[in-house]
N, C-alpha and C positions, 0 to 999 in steps of 0.2 A: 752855701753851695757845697756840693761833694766833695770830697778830697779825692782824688784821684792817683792809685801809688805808680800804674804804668807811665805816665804823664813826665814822672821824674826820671824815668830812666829812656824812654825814647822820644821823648817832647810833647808837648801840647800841641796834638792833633785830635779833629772831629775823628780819623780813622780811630785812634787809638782809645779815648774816650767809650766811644761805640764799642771794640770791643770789649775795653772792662766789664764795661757792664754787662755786656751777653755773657762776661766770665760768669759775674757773678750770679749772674740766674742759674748756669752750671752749678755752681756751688749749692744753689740750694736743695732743698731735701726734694721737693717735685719741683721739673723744669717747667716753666710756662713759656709759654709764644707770646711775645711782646709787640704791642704795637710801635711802629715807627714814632709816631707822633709821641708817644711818650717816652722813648728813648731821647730823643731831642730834646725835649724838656727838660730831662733828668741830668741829661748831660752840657744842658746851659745854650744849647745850638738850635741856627735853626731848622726846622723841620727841612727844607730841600737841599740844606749840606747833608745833611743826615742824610734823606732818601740818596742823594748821591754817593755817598759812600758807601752805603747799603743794598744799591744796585749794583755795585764794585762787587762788593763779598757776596754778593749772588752768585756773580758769572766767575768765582773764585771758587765755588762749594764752598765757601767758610760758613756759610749760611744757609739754611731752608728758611722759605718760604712756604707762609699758606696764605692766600686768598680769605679775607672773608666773604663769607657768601651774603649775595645781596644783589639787587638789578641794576645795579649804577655801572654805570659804562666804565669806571675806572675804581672797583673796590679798593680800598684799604688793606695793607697788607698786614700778617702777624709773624716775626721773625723770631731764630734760634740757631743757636750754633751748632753746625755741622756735626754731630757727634762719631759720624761714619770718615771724617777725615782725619788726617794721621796727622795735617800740622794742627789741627784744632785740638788733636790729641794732647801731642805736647804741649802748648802754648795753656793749657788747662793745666797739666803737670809745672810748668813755670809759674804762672799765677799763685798755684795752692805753695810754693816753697816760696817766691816773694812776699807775700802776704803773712805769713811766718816771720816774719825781720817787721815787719810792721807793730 
């Protein structure tokens, strides 16, 4: 399972989980839109703590959302952190100097 370095410093929550990981897709060199479903997975939870929390950082801006497109009455969503908000700014700048002690 992941090691997770947020986890040690503000507890072992599905929030906080969920975001490392949107951290880490920050970090990478192209960001990608992540599906929920596999965030939950990735982060050991299940799929509808996830989408709950992730409906949370919706109505937060922490996160965009896109839709995939498709005719199912309730598509699948593809998420990313907010790159236009000022706390996702910093919390980005935290990660990259934690992650540094690692």
């Amino acid at each position: 399972m992941r090691k997770f370095i947020l986890t040690e410093v503000f507890g072992d929550t599905v929030r906080i989980k969920i975001l490392e990981l949107l951290l880490e897709n920050i970090l990478k060199k192209e960001i990608e839109w992540e599906h929920i479903s596999k965030i939950a997975k990735e982060a050991g939870i299940s799929t509808s703590s996830s989408k709950r929390v992730i409906d949370s950082l919706i109505q937060e801006k922490i996160v965009d959302v896109k839709p995939i497109k498709t005719h199912a009455k309730n598509p699948k969503k593809s998420i990313r952190l907010n790159l236009d908000n000022k706390v996702v700014s910093e919390l980005v700048f935290f990660y990259r100097k934690v992650r540094a002690f690692k």
